[in-house]
N, C-alpha and C positions, 0 to 999 in steps of 0.2 A: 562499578556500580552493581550489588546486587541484586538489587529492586529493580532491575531494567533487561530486557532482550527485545533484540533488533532481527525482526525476521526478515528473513529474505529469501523469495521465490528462487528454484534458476531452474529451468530449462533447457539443457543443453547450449551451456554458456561457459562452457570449458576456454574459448576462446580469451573470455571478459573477467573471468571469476578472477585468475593470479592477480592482475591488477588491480581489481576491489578492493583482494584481500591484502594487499601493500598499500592500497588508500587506506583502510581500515588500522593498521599498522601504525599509520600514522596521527592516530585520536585515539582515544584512551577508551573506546567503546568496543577491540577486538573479543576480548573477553564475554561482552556480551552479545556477540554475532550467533546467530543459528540460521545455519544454512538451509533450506529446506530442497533438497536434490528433487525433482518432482518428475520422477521415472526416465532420467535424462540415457541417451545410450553415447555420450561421447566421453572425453576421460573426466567430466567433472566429479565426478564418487574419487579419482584418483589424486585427483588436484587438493580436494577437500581431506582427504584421508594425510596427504603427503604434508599439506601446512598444517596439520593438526589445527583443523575447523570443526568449532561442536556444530554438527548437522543433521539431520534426518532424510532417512534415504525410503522415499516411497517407489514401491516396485513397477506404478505406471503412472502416467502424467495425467490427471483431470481437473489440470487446469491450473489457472492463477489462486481463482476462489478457493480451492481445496488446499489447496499448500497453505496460504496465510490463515486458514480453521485450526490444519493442523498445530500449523506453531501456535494461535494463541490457546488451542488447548493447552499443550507444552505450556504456556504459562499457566495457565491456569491449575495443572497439576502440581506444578513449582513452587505455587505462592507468590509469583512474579507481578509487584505491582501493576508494571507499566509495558506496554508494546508496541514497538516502532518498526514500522512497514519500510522497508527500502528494496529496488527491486535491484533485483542478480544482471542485469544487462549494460553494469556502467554509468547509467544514464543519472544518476542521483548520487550524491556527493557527502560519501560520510561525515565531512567536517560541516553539514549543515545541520547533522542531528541534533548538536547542543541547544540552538535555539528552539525545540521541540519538547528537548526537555526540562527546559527551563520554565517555558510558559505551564507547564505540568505542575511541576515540583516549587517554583517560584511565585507564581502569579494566580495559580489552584483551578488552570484547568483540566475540564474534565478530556477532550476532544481538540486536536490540533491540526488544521487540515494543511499541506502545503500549497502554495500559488502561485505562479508565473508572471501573474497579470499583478499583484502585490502594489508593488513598486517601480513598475513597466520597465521590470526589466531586458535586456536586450537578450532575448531567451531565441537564438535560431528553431522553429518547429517545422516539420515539413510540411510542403501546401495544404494536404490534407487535412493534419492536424491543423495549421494555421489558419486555416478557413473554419472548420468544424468546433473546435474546442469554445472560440467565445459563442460561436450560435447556440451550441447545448445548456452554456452555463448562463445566458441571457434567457433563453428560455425556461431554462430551472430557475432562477431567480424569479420570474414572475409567476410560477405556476404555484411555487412553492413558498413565496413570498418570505425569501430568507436573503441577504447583503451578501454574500461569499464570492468572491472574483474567480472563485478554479474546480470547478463539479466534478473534473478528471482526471484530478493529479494523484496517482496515487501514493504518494511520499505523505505518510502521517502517523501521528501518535498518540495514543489513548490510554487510558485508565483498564486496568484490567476487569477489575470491578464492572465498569460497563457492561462489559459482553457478559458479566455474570447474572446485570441484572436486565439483561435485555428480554424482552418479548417475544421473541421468535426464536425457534430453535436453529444455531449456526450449523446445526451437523447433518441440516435439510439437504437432498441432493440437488434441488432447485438451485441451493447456493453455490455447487461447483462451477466449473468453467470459470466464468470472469466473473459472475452474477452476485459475487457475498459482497465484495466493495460499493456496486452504486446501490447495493439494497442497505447496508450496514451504515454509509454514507447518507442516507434519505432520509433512515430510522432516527438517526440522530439530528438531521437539522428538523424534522419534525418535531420533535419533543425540543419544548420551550425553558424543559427545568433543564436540560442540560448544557451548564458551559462550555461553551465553545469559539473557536477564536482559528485565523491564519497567520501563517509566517511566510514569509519569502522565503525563494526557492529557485534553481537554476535547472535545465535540463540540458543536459550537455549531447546533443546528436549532431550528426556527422554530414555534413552536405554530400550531399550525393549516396549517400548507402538507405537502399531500396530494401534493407532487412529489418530494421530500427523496429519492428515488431512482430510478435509471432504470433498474434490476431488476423484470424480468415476474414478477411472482405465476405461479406455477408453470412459467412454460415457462425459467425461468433456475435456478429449485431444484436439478434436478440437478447442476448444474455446480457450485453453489455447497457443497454440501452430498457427494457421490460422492466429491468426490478424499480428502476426509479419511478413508474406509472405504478407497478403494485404495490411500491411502499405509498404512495400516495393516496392510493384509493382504501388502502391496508392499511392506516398505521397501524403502530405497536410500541405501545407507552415503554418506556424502562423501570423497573419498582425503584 
């Protein structure tokens, strides 16, 4: 598909990436993979070089937010209609892209979020997350007064167009770190003209591995958690 790229973070995920990239291998989407290396220092630039992956190698890490700018820049200089978030650590399952693209290109939406909670499915989360995920997204639903089952999955797919006509500038440093996705995610269920719609979705994490994230217990919270209050208080129409 030429009209499509499938960004993906990674962080010193030299560990995870081979495997991705033989899940990848296995769906007709490898071609549109872009890797975004995000100042990693372990051998993933050699992993990525050696399976011949189209990647972008930034020279220091700031963040999640900042890698997925960069790539949908990269689209955006491309002419790439569309762009699909998956992240670099395994946990998201490239043969679940096509129904992402479908509802795009199929059904004409503009925003496509992934869900967990969808079709209750049997999605192992750690206590953490399992406790915390529906409290944030029962609380964003009524604050926000929007239907959506998953306010933190970041497994999703949009229109490129969007970000071009969006109201805030994506290349703000506000939006590094974590902080572009629940701002980017707000801006959009705010605005009523924009369709948008969920898909089911799996996360596949590991009982018992106490690394399943490379978010600081408190010194990342804000980032993660701020922009959905300022998009709130902020909207920012899309033309």
């Amino acid at each position: 598909m030429k009209n499509l790229i499938i960004i993906c973070p990674a962080y010193n995920e030299g560990s995870k990436l081979p495997g991705l990239i033989n899940e990848f291998k296995s769906t007709k989407y490898t071609r549109n993979l872009l890797v975004v290396n995000s100042g990693s220092d372990d051998d993933s630039e050699n992993i990525l070089i050696d399976k011949k992956i189209k990647h972008l190698t930034l020279p220091i890490n700031r963040g999640g937010g900042y890698a997925i700018i960069q790539g949908i820049k990269y689209a955006i200089e491309n002419n790439i209609e569309i762009c699909c978030v998956i992240g670099g650590n395994g946990k998201m399952d490239p043969k679940e892209i096509e129904k992402f693209i479908n509802k795009i290109q199929e059904d004409g939406f503009e925003f496509v979020q992934g869900s967990r909670y969808l079709e209750n499915q049997n999605n192992y989360l750690p206590p953490f997350r399992r406790v915390m995920i529906p409290i944030v997204t029962n609380l964003y639903r009524k604050i926000f007064k929007v239907h959506f089952t998953d306010a933190t999955c970041g497994f999703r797919a949009f229109k490129t167009d969007l970000v071009r006509r969006a109201g805030f500038n994506i290349d703000s440093k506000l939006l590094y770190t974590y902080a572009f996705e629940p701002y980017f995610f707000s801006q959009v269920m705010l605005d009523t003209n924009i369709k948008k719609t969920e898909v089911p979705v799996k996360m596949r994490y590991q009982k018992g591995d106490k690394r399943y994230t490379k978010i600081r217990p408190l010194l990342d919270y804000p980032a993660l958690f701020l922009p959905y209050l300022i998009a709130y208080l902020f909207p920012k129409k899309f033309n």
